[in-house]
C-alpha atoms as a printed R data frame, in Angstrom:
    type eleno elety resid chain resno      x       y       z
1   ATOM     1    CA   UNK     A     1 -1.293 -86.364  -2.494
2   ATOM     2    CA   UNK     A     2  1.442 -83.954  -2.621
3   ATOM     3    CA   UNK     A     3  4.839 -84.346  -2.824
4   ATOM     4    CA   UNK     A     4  7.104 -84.495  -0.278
5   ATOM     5    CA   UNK     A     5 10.134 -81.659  -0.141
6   ATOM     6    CA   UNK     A     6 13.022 -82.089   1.573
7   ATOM     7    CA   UNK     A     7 14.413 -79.045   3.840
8   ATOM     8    CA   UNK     A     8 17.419 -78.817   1.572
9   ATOM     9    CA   UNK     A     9 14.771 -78.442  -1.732
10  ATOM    10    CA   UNK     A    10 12.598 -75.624   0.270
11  ATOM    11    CA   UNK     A    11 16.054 -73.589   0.975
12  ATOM    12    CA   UNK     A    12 16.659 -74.338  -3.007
13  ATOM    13    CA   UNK     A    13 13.294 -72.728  -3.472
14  ATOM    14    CA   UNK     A    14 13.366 -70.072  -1.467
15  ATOM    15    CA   UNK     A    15 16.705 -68.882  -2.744
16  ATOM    16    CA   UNK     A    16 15.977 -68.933  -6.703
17  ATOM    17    CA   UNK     A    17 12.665 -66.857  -5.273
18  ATOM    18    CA   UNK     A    18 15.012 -64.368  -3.774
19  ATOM    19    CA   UNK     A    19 17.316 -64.450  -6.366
20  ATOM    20    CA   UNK     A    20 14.559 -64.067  -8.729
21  ATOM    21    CA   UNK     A    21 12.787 -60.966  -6.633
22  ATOM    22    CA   UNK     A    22 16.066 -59.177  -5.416
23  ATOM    23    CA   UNK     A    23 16.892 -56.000  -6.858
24  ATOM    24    CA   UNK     A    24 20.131 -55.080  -8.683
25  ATOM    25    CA   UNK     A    25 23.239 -53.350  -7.322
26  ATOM    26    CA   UNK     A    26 22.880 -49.317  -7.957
27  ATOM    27    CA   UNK     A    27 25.061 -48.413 -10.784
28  ATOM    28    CA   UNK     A    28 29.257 -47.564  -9.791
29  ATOM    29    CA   UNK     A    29 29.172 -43.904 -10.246
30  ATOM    30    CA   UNK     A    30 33.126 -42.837 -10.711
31  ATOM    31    CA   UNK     A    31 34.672 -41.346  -7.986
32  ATOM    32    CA   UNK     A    32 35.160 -37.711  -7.642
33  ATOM    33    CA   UNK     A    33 38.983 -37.047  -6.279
34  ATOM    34    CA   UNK     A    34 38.804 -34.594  -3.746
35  ATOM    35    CA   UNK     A    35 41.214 -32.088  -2.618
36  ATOM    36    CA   UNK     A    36 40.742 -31.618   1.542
37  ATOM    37    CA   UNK     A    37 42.082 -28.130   3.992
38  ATOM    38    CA   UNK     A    38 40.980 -26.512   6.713
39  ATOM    39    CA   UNK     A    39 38.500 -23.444   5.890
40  ATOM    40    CA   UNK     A    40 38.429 -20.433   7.634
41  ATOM    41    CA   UNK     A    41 37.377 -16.665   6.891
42  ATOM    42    CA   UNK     A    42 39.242 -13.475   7.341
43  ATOM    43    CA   UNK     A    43 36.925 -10.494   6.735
44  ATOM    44    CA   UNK     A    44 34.639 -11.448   4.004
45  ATOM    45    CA   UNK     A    45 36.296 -13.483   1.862
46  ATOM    46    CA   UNK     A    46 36.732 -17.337   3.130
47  ATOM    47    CA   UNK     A    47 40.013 -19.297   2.697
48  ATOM    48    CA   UNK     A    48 41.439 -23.011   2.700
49  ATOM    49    CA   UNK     A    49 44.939 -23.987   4.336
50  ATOM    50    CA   UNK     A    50 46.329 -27.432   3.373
51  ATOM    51    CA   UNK     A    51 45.594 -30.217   5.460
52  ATOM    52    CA   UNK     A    52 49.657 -30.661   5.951
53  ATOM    53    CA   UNK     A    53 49.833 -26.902   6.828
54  ATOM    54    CA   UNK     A    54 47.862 -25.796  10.126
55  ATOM    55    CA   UNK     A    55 48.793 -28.405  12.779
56  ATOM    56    CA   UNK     A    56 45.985 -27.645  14.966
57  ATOM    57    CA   UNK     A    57 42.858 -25.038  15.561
58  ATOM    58    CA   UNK     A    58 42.885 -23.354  19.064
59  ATOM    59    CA   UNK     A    59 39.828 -21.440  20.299
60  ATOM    60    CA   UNK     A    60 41.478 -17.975  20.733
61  ATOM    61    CA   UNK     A    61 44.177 -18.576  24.128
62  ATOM    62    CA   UNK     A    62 44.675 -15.839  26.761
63  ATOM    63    CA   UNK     A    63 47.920 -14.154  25.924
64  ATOM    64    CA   UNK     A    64 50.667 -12.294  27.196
65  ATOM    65    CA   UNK     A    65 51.497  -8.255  25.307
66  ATOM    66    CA   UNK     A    66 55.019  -7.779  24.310
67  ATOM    67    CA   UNK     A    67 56.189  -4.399  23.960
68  ATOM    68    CA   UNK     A    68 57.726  -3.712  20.751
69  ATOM    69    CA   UNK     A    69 56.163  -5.256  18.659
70  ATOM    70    CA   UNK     A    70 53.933  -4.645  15.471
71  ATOM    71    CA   UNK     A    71 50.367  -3.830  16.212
72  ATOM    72    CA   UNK     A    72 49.491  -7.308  14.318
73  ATOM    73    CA   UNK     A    73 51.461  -9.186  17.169
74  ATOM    74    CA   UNK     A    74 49.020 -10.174  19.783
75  ATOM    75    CA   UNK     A    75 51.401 -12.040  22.296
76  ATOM    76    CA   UNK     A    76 52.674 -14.613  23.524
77  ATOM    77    CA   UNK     A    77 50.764 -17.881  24.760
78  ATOM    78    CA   UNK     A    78 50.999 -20.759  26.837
79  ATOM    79    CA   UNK     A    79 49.655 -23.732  24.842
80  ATOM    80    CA   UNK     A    80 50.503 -27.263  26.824
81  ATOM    81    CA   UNK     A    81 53.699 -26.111  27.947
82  ATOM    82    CA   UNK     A    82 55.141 -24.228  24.597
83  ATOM    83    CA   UNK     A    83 54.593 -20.306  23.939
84  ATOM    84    CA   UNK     A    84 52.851 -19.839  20.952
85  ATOM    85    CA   UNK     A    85 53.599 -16.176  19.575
86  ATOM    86    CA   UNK     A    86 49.685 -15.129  18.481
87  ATOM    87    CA   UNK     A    87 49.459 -13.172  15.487
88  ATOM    88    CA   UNK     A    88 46.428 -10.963  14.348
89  ATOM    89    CA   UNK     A    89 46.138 -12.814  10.580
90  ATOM    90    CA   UNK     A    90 43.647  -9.842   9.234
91  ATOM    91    CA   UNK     A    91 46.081  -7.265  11.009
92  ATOM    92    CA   UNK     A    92 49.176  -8.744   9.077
93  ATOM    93    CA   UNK     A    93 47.498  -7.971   5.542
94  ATOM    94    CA   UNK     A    94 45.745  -4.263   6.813
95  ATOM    95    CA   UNK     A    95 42.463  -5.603   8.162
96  ATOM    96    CA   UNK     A    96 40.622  -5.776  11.256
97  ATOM    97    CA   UNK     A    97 39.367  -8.716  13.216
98  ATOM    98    CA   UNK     A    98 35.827  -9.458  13.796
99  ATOM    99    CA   UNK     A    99 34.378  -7.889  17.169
100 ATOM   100    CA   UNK     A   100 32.476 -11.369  17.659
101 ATOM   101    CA   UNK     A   101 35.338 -13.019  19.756
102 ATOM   102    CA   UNK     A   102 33.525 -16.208  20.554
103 ATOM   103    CA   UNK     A   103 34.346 -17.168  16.811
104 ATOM   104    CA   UNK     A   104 37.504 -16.242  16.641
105 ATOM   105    CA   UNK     A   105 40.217 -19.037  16.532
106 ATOM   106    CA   UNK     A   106 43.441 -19.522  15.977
107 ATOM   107    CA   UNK     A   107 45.635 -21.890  13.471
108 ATOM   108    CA   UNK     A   108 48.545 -23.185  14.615
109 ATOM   109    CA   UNK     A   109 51.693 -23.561  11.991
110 ATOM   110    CA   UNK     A   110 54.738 -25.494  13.090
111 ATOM   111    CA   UNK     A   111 57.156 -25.068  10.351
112 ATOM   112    CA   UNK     A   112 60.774 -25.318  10.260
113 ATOM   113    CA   UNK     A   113 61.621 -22.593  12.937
114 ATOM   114    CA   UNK     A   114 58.508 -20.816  12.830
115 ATOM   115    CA   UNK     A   115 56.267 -22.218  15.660
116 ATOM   116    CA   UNK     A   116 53.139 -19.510  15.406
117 ATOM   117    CA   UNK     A   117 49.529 -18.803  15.812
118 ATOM   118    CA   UNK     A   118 47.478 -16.929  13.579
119 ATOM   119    CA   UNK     A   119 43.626 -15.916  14.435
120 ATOM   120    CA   UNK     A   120 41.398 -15.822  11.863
121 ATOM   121    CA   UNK     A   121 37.896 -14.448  12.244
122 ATOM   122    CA   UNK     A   122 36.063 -17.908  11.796
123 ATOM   123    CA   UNK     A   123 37.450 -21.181  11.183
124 ATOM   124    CA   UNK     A   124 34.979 -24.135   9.215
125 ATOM   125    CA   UNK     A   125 36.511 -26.932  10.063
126 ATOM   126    CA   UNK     A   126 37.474 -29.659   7.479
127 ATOM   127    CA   UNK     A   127 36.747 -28.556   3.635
128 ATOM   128    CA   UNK     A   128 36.586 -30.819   1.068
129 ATOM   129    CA   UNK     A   129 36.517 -29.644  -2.946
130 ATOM   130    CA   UNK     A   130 36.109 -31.603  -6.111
131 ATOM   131    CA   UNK     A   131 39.684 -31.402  -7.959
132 ATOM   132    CA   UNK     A   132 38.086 -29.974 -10.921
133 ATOM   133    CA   UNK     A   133 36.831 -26.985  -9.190
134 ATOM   134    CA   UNK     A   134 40.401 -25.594  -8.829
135 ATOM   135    CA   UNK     A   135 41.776 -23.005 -10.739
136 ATOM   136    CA   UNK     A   136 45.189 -20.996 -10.569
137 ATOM   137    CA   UNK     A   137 43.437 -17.925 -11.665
138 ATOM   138    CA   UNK     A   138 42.646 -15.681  -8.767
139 ATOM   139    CA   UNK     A   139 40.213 -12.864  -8.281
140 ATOM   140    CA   UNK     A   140 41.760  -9.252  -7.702
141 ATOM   141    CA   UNK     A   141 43.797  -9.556  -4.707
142 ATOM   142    CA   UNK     A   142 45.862  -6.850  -2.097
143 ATOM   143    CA   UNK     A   143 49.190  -6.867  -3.221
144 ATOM   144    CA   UNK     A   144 50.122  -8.004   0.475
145 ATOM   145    CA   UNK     A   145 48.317 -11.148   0.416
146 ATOM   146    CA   UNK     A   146 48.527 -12.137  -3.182
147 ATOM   147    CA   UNK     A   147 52.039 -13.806  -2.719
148 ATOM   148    CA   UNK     A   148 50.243 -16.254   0.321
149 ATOM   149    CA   UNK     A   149 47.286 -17.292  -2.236
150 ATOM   150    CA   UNK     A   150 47.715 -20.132  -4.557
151 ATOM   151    CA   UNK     A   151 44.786 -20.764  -6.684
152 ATOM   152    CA   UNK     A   152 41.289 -20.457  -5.924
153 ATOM   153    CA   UNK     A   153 38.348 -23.502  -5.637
154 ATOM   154    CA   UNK     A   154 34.847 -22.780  -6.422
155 ATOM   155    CA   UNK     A   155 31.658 -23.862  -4.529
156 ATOM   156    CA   UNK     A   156 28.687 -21.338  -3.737
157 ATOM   157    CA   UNK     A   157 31.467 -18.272  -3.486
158 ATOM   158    CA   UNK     A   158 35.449 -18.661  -3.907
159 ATOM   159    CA   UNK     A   159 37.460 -20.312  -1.391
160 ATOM   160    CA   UNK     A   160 40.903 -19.054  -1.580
161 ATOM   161    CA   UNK     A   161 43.600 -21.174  -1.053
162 ATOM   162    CA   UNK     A   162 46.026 -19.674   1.707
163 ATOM   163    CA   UNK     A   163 49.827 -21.132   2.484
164 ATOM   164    CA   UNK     A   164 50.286 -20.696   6.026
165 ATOM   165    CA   UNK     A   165 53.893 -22.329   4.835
166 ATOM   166    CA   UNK     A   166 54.479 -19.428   2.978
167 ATOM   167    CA   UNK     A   167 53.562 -16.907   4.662
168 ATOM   168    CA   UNK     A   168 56.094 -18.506   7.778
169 ATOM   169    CA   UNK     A   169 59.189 -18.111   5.403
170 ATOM   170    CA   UNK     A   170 58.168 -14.705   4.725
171 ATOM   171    CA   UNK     A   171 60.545 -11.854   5.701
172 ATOM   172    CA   UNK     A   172 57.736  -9.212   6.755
173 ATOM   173    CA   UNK     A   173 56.329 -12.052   8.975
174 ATOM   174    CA   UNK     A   174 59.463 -12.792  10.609
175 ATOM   175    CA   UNK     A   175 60.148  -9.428  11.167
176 ATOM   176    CA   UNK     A   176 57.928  -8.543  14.251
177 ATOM   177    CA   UNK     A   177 60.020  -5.749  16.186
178 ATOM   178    CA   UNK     A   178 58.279  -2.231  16.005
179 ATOM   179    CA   UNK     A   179 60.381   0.324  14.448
Protein backbone atom coordinates (compact mmCIF):
# COMPACT_ATOMS: atom_id res chain seq x y z
CA UNK A 1 0.00 0.00 0.00
CA UNK A 2 1.26 3.36 -0.66
CA UNK A 3 1.73 6.07 1.38
CA UNK A 4 -0.42 8.64 2.02
CA UNK A 5 0.77 12.51 1.09
CA UNK A 6 -0.63 15.27 2.46
CA UNK A 7 -1.56 18.38 0.05
CA UNK A 8 1.00 20.47 1.86
CA UNK A 9 3.89 17.47 1.03
CA UNK A 10 2.69 17.33 -2.87
CA UNK A 11 3.13 21.38 -3.06
CA UNK A 12 6.68 20.52 -1.20
CA UNK A 13 7.23 18.18 -4.09
CA UNK A 14 6.25 19.92 -6.75
CA UNK A 15 8.25 22.97 -5.82
CA UNK A 16 11.85 21.27 -5.21
CA UNK A 17 10.79 19.68 -8.91
CA UNK A 18 10.51 23.17 -10.20
CA UNK A 19 13.19 24.44 -8.40
CA UNK A 20 15.18 21.59 -9.51
CA UNK A 21 14.04 21.95 -13.48
CA UNK A 22 13.90 25.87 -13.66
CA UNK A 23 16.40 27.56 -15.59
CA UNK A 24 18.81 30.27 -14.35
CA UNK A 25 18.49 34.06 -14.60
CA UNK A 26 20.38 35.31 -18.01
CA UNK A 27 23.60 36.83 -17.04
CA UNK A 28 23.46 41.08 -15.94
CA UNK A 29 25.10 42.45 -18.95
CA UNK A 30 26.37 46.20 -17.80
CA UNK A 31 24.51 48.90 -18.93
CA UNK A 32 25.45 50.97 -21.83
CA UNK A 33 24.87 54.92 -20.83
CA UNK A 34 23.29 56.49 -23.58
CA UNK A 35 23.37 59.95 -24.77
CA UNK A 36 19.57 60.84 -26.37
CA UNK A 37 18.61 64.15 -29.22
CA UNK A 38 16.46 64.61 -31.75
CA UNK A 39 17.95 63.57 -35.35
CA UNK A 40 17.31 65.26 -38.32
CA UNK A 41 19.13 65.77 -41.83
CA UNK A 42 20.00 68.87 -43.70
CA UNK A 43 21.27 67.99 -47.20
CA UNK A 44 23.23 64.88 -46.87
CA UNK A 45 24.76 64.87 -43.85
CA UNK A 46 22.34 63.93 -40.70
CA UNK A 47 22.50 65.81 -37.34
CA UNK A 48 21.44 65.44 -33.53
CA UNK A 49 20.01 68.48 -31.38
CA UNK A 50 19.94 67.95 -27.58
CA UNK A 51 16.97 66.68 -26.09
CA UNK A 52 16.86 70.12 -23.84
CA UNK A 53 17.31 72.12 -27.12
CA UNK A 54 14.35 71.77 -29.79
CA UNK A 55 11.12 72.16 -27.76
CA UNK A 56 8.98 70.64 -30.28
CA UNK A 57 8.91 69.22 -34.14
CA UNK A 58 6.20 70.89 -36.37
CA UNK A 59 5.30 69.40 -39.76
CA UNK A 60 6.25 72.43 -41.96
CA UNK A 61 3.21 75.40 -40.93
CA UNK A 62 1.72 77.71 -43.61
CA UNK A 63 3.46 81.01 -43.24
CA UNK A 64 3.22 84.52 -43.76
CA UNK A 65 6.43 86.46 -46.30
CA UNK A 66 7.96 89.44 -44.74
CA UNK A 67 9.55 91.81 -46.93
CA UNK A 68 12.97 92.58 -46.00
CA UNK A 69 14.22 90.01 -44.98
CA UNK A 70 17.13 87.50 -45.83
CA UNK A 71 16.27 84.97 -48.44
CA UNK A 72 16.78 82.22 -45.50
CA UNK A 73 13.73 83.87 -43.63
CA UNK A 74 10.66 82.03 -44.60
CA UNK A 75 7.98 83.96 -42.46
CA UNK A 76 6.13 84.28 -39.96
CA UNK A 77 3.65 81.56 -38.44
CA UNK A 78 0.79 81.08 -36.40
CA UNK A 79 1.50 78.11 -34.09
CA UNK A 80 -1.42 77.86 -31.17
CA UNK A 81 -1.70 81.41 -30.84
CA UNK A 82 2.24 82.57 -30.93
CA UNK A 83 4.09 83.60 -34.34
CA UNK A 84 6.82 81.51 -34.88
CA UNK A 85 9.42 83.36 -37.27
CA UNK A 86 10.31 80.14 -39.81
CA UNK A 87 13.73 79.99 -40.86
CA UNK A 88 15.16 78.01 -43.94
CA UNK A 89 18.03 75.97 -41.64
CA UNK A 90 19.97 74.73 -45.04
CA UNK A 91 19.47 78.41 -46.43
CA UNK A 92 21.16 79.94 -43.22
CA UNK A 93 24.52 77.88 -43.86
CA UNK A 94 24.35 78.30 -48.13
CA UNK A 95 22.24 75.25 -48.93
CA UNK A 96 19.06 74.40 -50.41
CA UNK A 97 16.10 72.58 -49.01
CA UNK A 98 14.88 69.36 -50.26
CA UNK A 99 12.06 69.68 -53.08
CA UNK A 100 10.22 66.67 -51.20
CA UNK A 101 8.06 68.99 -48.90
CA UNK A 102 6.03 66.27 -47.30
CA UNK A 103 9.31 65.57 -45.21
CA UNK A 104 10.17 68.65 -44.41
CA UNK A 105 9.67 69.77 -40.70
CA UNK A 106 10.43 72.20 -38.59
CA UNK A 107 12.25 72.41 -34.94
CA UNK A 108 11.11 74.67 -32.70
CA UNK A 109 13.82 76.53 -30.23
CA UNK A 110 12.53 78.62 -27.37
CA UNK A 111 15.53 80.17 -25.90
CA UNK A 112 15.97 83.16 -23.90
CA UNK A 113 14.48 85.77 -26.40
CA UNK A 114 14.79 83.81 -29.39
CA UNK A 115 11.40 82.03 -29.98
CA UNK A 116 12.15 80.42 -33.72
CA UNK A 117 11.57 77.72 -36.18
CA UNK A 118 14.02 76.16 -38.23
CA UNK A 119 13.09 73.49 -41.17
CA UNK A 120 15.25 70.93 -41.73
CA UNK A 121 14.92 68.59 -44.69
CA UNK A 122 13.97 65.41 -42.58
CA UNK A 123 13.62 65.04 -39.00
CA UNK A 124 14.18 61.12 -37.27
CA UNK A 125 12.64 61.46 -34.37
CA UNK A 126 14.27 60.44 -31.00
CA UNK A 127 18.14 59.26 -31.38
CA UNK A 128 19.77 57.47 -28.96
CA UNK A 129 23.91 56.85 -29.04
CA UNK A 130 26.17 54.82 -26.85
CA UNK A 131 28.40 57.50 -24.84
CA UNK A 132 31.45 55.95 -26.13
CA UNK A 133 30.67 56.60 -29.66
CA UNK A 134 31.23 60.38 -29.16
CA UNK A 135 34.05 62.17 -30.22
CA UNK A 136 34.97 66.02 -30.28
CA UNK A 137 36.81 65.54 -33.46
CA UNK A 138 34.74 66.58 -36.41
CA UNK A 139 34.93 65.82 -40.08
CA UNK A 140 35.78 68.86 -42.49
CA UNK A 141 33.12 71.28 -41.94
CA UNK A 142 31.84 74.92 -43.82
CA UNK A 143 33.29 77.49 -41.91
CA UNK A 144 29.57 78.79 -41.36
CA UNK A 145 28.36 75.86 -39.59
CA UNK A 146 31.42 74.67 -37.82
CA UNK A 147 30.86 77.11 -34.80
CA UNK A 148 26.99 75.31 -34.34
CA UNK A 149 28.67 71.64 -34.31
CA UNK A 150 29.95 70.17 -31.17
CA UNK A 151 31.37 66.81 -31.58
CA UNK A 152 30.33 64.12 -33.73
CA UNK A 153 28.69 60.35 -32.67
CA UNK A 154 29.23 57.43 -34.81
CA UNK A 155 26.71 54.71 -35.90
CA UNK A 156 26.45 53.44 -39.66
CA UNK A 157 27.57 57.22 -40.94
CA UNK A 158 28.33 60.38 -38.56
CA UNK A 159 25.67 62.08 -36.78
CA UNK A 160 26.69 65.54 -36.11
CA UNK A 161 25.82 67.10 -33.13
CA UNK A 162 24.04 70.57 -33.85
CA UNK A 163 23.29 73.44 -30.95
CA UNK A 164 20.18 74.96 -31.92
CA UNK A 165 21.19 77.06 -28.51
CA UNK A 166 23.97 78.31 -30.22
CA UNK A 167 23.12 79.05 -33.18
CA UNK A 168 19.98 81.38 -31.33
CA UNK A 169 22.71 83.59 -29.59
CA UNK A 170 24.36 83.99 -32.79
CA UNK A 171 24.68 87.52 -34.25
CA UNK A 172 24.23 86.51 -38.10
CA UNK A 173 21.04 84.67 -36.92
CA UNK A 174 19.65 87.49 -35.15
CA UNK A 175 20.33 89.67 -37.77
CA UNK A 176 17.46 88.95 -40.32
CA UNK A 177 16.84 92.47 -42.10
CA UNK A 178 17.96 92.43 -45.86
CA UNK A 179 20.53 94.93 -46.61
Amino acid sequence: MSETRTPFQILLGIEQRCRALAAGLPSQQVAVQTWSGIGFRMGERFFVAPMGEVGEVLHEPRHTLLPGVKSWVKGVANVRGRLLPVMDLCGFFGGELSPLRKQRRVLVVDHHDIFAGLTVDEVFGMQHFAVDTFSEQLPALEASIAPFIHGVFQREQPWLVFSPHALAQAPEFVDVAYR
